[in-house]
LUMLO-552851 format. One record per residue: residue in three letters; x negated, y, z negated of N, C-alpha, C, O in turn; residue number from 1; chain. Coordinates in pm, whole numbers, plus 50000, padded with zeros to 5 digits. Layout:
# residues N
<"ALA"; <X; Y; Z>; <X; Y; Z>; <X; Y; Z>; <X; Y; Z>; NUM; "A"> ...
END
This chain:
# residues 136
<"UNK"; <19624; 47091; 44948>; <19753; 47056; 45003>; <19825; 47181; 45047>; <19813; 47283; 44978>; 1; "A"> <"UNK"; <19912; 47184; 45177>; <19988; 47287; 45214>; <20131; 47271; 45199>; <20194; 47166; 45186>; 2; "A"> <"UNK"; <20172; 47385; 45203>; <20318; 47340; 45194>; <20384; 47312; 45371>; <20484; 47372; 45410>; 3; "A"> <"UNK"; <20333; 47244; 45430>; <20362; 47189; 45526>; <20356; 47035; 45497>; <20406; 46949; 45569>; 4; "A"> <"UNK"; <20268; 47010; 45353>; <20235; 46894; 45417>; <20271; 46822; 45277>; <20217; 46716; 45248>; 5; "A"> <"UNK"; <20363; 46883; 45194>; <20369; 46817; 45056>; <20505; 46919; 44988>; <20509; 47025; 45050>; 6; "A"> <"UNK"; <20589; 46913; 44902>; <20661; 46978; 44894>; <20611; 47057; 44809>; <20515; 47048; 44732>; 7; "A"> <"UNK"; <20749; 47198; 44853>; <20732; 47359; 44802>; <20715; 47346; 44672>; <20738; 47247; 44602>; 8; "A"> <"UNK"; <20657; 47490; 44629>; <20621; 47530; 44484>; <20767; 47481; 44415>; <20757; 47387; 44336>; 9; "A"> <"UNK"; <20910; 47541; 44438>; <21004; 47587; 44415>; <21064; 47410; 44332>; <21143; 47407; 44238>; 10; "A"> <"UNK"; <20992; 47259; 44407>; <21037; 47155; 44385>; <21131; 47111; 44488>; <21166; 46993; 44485>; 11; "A"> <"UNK"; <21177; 47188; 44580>; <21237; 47153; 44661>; <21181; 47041; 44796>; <21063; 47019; 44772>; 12; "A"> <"UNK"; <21211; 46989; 44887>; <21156; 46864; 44955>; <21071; 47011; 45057>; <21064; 47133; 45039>; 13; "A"> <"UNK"; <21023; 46926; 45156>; <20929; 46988; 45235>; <21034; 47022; 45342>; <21147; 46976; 45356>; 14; "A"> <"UNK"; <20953; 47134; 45431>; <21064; 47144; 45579>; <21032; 47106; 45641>; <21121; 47067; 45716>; 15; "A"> <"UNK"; <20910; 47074; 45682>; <20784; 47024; 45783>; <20713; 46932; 45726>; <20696; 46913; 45605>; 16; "A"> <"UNK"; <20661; 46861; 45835>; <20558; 46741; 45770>; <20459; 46758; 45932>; <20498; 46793; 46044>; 17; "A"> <"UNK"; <20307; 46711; 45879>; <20228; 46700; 45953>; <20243; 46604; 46089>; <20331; 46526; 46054>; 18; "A"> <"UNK"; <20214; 46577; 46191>; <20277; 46575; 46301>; <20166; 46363; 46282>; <20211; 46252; 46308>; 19; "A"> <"UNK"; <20042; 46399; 46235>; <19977; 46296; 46193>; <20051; 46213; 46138>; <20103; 46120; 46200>; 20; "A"> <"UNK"; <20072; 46238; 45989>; <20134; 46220; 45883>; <20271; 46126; 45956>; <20296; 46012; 45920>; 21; "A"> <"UNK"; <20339; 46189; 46049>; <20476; 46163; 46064>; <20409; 46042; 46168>; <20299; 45998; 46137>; 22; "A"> <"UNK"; <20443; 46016; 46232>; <20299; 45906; 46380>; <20334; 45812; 46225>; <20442; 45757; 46202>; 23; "A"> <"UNK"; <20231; 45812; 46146>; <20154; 45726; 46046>; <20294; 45658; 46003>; <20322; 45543; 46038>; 24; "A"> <"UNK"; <20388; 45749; 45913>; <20491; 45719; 45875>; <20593; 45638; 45946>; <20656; 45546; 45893>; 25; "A"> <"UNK"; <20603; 45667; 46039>; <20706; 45595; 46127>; <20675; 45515; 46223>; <20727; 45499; 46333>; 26; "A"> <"UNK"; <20549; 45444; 46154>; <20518; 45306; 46216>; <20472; 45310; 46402>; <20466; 45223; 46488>; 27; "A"> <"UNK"; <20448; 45462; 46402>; <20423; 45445; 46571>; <20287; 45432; 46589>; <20232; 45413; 46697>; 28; "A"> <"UNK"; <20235; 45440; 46489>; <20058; 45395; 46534>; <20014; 45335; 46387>; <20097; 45333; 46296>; 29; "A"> <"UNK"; <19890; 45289; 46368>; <19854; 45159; 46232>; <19779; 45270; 46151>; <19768; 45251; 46030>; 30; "A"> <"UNK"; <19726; 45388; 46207>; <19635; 45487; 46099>; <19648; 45598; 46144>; <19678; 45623; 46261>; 31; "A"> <"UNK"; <19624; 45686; 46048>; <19629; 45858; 46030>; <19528; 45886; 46131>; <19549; 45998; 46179>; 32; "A"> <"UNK"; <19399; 45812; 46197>; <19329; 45858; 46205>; <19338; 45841; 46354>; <19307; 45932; 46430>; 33; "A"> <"UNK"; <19389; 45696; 46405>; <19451; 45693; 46554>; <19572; 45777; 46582>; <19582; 45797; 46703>; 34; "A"> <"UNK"; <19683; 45843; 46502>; <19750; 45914; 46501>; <19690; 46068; 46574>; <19719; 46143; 46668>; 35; "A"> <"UNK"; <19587; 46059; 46463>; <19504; 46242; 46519>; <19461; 46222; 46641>; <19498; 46299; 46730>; 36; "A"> <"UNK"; <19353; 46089; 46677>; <19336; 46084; 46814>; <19379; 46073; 46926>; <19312; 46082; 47029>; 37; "A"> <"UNK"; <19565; 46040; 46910>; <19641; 46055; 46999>; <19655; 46162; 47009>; <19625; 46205; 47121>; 38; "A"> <"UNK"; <19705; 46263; 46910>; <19735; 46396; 46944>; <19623; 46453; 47034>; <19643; 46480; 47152>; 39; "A"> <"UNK"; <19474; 46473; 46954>; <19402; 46543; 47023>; <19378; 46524; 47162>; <19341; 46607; 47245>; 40; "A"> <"UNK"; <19412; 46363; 47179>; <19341; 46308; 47345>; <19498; 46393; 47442>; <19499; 46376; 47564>; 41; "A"> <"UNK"; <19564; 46440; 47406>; <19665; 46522; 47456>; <19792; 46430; 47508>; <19874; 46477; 47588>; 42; "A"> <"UNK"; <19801; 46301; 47460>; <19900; 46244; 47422>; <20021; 46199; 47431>; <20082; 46096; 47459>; 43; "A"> <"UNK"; <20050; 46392; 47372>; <20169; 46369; 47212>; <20257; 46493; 47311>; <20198; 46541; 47409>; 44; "A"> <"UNK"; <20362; 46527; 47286>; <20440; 46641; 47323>; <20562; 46673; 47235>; <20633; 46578; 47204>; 45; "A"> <"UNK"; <20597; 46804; 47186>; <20668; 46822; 47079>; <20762; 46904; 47148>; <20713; 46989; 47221>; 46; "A"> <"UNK"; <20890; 46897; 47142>; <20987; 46980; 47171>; <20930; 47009; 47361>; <20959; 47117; 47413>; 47; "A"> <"UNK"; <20866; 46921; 47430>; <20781; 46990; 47599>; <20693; 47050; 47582>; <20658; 47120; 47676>; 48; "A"> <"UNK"; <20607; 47054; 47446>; <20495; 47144; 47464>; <20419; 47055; 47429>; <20452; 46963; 47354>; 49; "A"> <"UNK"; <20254; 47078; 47502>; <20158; 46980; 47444>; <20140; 47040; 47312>; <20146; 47158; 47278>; 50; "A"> <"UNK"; <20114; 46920; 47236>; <20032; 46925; 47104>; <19924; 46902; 47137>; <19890; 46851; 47243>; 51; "A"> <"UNK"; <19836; 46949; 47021>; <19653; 46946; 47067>; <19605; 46927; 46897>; <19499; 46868; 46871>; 52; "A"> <"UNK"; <19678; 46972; 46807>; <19619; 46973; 46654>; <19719; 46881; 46565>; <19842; 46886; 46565>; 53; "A"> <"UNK"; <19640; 46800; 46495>; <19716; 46691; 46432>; <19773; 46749; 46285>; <19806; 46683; 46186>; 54; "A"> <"UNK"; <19775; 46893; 46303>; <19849; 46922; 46165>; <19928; 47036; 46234>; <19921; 47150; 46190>; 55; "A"> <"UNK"; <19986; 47012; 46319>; <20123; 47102; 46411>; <20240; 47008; 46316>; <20248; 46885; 46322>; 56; "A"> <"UNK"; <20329; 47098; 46229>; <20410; 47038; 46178>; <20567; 47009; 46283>; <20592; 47059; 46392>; 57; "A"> <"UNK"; <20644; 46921; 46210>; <20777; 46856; 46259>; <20878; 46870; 46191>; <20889; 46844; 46071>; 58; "A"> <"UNK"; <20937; 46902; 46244>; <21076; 46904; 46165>; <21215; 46815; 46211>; <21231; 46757; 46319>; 59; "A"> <"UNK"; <21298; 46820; 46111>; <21385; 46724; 46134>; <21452; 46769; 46302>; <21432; 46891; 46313>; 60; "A"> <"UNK"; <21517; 46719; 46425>; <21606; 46758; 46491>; <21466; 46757; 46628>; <21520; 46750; 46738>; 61; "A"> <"UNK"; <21313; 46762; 46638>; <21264; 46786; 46728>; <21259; 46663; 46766>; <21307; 46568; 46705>; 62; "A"> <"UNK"; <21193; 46660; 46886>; <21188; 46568; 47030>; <21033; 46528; 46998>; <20957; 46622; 46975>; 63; "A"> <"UNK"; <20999; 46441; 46996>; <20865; 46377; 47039>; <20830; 46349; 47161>; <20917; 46272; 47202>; 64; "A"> <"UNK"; <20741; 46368; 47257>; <20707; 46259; 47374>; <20594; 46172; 47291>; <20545; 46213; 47186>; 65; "A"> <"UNK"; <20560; 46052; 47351>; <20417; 46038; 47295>; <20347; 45915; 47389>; <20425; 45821; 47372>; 66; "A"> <"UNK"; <20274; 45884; 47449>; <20209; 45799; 47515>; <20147; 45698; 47499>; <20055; 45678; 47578>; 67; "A"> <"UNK"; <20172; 45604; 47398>; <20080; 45498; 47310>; <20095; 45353; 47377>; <20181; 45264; 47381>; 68; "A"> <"UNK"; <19948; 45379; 47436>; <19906; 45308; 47543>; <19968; 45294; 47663>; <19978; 45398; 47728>; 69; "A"> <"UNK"; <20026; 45159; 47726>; <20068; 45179; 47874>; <20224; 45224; 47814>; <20293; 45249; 47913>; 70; "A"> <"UNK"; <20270; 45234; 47742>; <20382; 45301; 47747>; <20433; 45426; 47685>; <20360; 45465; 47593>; 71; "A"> <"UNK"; <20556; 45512; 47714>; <20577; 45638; 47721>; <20700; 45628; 47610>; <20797; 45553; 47620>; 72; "A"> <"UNK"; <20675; 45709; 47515>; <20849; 45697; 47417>; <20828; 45811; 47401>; <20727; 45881; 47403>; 73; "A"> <"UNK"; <21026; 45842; 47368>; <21083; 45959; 47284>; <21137; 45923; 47225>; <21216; 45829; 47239>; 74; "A"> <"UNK"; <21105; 46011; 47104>; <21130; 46018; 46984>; <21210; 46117; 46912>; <21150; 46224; 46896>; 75; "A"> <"UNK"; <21360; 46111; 46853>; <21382; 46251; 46846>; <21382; 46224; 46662>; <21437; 46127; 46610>; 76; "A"> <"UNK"; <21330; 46301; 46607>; <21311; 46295; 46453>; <21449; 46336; 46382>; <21522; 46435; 46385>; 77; "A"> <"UNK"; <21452; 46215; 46317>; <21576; 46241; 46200>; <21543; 46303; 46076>; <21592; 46407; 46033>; 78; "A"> <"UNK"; <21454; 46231; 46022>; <21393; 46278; 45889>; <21252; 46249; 45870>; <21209; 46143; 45916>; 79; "A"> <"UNK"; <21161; 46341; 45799>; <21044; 46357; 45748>; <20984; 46239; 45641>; <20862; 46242; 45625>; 80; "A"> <"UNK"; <21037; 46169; 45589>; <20944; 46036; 45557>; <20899; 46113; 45394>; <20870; 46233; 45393>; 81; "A"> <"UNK"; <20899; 46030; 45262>; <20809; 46027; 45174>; <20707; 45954; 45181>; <20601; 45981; 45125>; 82; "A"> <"UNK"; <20730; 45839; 45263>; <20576; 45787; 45236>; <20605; 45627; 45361>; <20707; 45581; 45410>; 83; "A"> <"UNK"; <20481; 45593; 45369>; <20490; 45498; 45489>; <20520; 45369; 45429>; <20439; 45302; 45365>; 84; "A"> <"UNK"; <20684; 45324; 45462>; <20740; 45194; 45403>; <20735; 45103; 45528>; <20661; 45088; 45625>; 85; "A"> <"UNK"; <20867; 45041; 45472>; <20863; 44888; 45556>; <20923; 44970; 45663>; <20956; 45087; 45642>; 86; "A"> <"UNK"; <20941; 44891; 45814>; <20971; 44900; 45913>; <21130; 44896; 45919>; <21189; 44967; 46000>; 87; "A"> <"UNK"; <21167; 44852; 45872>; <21334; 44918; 45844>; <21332; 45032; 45777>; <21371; 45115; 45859>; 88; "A"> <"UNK"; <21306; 45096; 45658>; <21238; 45237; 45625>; <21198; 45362; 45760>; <21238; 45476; 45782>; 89; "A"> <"UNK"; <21132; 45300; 45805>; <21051; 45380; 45892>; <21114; 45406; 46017>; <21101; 45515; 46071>; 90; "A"> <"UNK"; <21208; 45273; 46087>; <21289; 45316; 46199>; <21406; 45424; 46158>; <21457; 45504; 46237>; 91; "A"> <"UNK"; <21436; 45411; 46031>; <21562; 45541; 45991>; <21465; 45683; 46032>; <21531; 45784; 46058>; 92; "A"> <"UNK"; <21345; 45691; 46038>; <21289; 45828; 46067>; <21344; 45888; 46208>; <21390; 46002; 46198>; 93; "A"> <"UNK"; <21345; 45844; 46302>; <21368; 45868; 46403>; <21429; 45783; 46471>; <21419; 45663; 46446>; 94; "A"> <"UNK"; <21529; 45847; 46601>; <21591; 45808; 46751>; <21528; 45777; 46835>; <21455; 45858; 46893>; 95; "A"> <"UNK"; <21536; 45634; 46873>; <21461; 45626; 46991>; <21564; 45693; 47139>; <21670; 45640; 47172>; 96; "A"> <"UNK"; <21518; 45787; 47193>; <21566; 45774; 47341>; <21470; 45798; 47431>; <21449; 45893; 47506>; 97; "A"> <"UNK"; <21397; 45664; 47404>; <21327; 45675; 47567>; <21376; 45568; 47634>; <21398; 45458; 47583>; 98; "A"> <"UNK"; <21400; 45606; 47787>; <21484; 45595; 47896>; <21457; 45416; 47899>; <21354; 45353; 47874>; 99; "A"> <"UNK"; <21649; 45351; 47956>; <21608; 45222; 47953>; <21630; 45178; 48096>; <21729; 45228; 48149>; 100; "A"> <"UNK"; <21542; 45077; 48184>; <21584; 45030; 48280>; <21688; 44969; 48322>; <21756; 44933; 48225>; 101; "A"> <"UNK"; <21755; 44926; 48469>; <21845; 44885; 48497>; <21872; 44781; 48402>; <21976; 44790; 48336>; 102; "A"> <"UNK"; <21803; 44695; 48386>; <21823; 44543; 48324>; <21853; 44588; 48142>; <21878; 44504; 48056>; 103; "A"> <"UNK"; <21845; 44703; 48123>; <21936; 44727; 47936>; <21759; 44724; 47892>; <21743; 44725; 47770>; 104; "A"> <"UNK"; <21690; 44723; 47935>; <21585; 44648; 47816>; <21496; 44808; 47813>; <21488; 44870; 47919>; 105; "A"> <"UNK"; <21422; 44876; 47659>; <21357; 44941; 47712>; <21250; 44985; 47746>; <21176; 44955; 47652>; 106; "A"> <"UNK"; <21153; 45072; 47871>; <21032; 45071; 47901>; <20941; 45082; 47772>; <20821; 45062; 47792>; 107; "A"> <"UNK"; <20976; 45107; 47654>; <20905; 45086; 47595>; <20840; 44963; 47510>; <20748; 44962; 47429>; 108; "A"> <"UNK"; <20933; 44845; 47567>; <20956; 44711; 47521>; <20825; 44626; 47593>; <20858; 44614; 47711>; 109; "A"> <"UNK"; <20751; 44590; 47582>; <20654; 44536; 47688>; <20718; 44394; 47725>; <20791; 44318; 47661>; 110; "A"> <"UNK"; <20653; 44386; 47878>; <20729; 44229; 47916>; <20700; 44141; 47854>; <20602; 44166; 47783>; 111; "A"> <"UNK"; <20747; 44024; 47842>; <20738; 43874; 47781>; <20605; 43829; 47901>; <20587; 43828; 48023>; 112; "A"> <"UNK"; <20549; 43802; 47803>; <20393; 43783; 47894>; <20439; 43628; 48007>; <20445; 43527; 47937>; 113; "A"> <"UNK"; <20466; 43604; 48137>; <20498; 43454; 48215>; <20425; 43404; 48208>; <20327; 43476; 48188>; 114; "A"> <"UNK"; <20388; 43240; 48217>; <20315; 43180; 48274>; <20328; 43042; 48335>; <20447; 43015; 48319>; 115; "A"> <"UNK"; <20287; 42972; 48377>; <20275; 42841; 48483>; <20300; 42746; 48365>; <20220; 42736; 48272>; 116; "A"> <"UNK"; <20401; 42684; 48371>; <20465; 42577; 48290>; <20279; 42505; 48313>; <20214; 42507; 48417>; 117; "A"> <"UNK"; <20227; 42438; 48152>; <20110; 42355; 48154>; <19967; 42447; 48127>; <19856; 42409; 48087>; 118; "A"> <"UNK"; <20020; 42594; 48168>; <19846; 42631; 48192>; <19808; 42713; 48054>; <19711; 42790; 48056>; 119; "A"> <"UNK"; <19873; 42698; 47949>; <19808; 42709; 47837>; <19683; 42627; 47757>; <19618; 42551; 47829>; 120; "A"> <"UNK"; <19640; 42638; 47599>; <19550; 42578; 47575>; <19546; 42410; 47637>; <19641; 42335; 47664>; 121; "A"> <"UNK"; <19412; 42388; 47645>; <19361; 42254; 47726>; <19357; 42143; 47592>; <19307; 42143; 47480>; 122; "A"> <"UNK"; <19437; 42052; 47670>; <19451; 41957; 47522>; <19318; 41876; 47557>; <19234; 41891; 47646>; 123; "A"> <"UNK"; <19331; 41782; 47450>; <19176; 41752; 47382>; <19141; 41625; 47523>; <19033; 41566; 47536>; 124; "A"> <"UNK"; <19249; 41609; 47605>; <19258; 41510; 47719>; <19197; 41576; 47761>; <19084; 41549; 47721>; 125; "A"> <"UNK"; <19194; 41692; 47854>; <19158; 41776; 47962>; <19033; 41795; 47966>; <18953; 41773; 48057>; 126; "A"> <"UNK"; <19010; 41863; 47804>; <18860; 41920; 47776>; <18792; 41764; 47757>; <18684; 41813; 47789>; 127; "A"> <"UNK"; <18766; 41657; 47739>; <18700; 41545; 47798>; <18717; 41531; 47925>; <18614; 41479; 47968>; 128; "A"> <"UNK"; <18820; 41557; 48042>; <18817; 41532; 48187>; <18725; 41656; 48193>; <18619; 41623; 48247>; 129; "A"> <"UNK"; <18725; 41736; 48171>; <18620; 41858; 48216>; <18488; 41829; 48164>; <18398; 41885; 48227>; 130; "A"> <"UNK"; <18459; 41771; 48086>; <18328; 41749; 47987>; <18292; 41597; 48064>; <18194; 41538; 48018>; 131; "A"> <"UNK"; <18358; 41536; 48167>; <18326; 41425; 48248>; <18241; 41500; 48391>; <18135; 41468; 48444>; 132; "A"> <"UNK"; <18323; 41595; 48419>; <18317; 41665; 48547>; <18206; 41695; 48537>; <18120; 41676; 48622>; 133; "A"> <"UNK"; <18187; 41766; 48389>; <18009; 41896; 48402>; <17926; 41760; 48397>; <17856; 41756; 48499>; 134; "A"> <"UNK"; <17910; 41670; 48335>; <17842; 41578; 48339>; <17759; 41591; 48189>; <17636; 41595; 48177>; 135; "A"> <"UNK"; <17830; 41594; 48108>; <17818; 41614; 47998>; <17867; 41498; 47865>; <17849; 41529; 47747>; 136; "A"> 
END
């Protein structure tokens, strides 16, 4: 264990926490281990600089970018996390300010998936009209 990544000899809390670790903690990805692979796949951005190593520590007051999947968030870190709680827990870690569109909502919100009033699952009517059709 480092003292980056667990608290000081002295008993005092940590100043830094692993950049993994923090990802994990604050509910922005499901494992430590997709956490690292975001960083390494080049990702992640700390204060405008790329990150590349999943044990670049964080501290309270920095900026996150991070890219998880089709969408782009910032993150500005409040606090370093003891350990990965519930999702009310975990949103106190950090600020979200990544940018919101005209309509209030934000890009990091994915759309409400539309579709054609009817064209969901095939009720048990349909799938016999189709099972008439194949000739079945």
């Amino acid at each position: 264990m480092s003292a980056t990544d667990e608290a000081e000899d002295d008993g005092g809390p940590a100043q830094s926490r692993r950049l993994d670790k923090w990802l994990w903690f604050a509910r922005v990805v499901k494992s430590r281990t997709m956490a690292a692979g975001l960083i390494e796949g080049g990702k992640a951005r700390l204060n405008r600089s790329k990150v590349l190593k999943p044990r670049q520590g964080v501290r309270t007051g920095d900026v996150l970018t991070v890219a998880v999947g089709p969408t782009v968030r910032v993150l500005k870190i409040r606090a370093l996390g003891e350990r990965r709680g519930p999702p009310t827990e975990a949103r106190a870690l950090y600020e979200d300010l990544t940018p919101r569109d005209a309509a209030g909502v934000s890009a990091a919100a994915p759309a409400q998936a539309a579709r054609p009033q009817g064209s969901g699952r095939p009720t048990k009517r349909d799938r016999r009209q189709v099972e008439r059709l194949k000739g079945g």
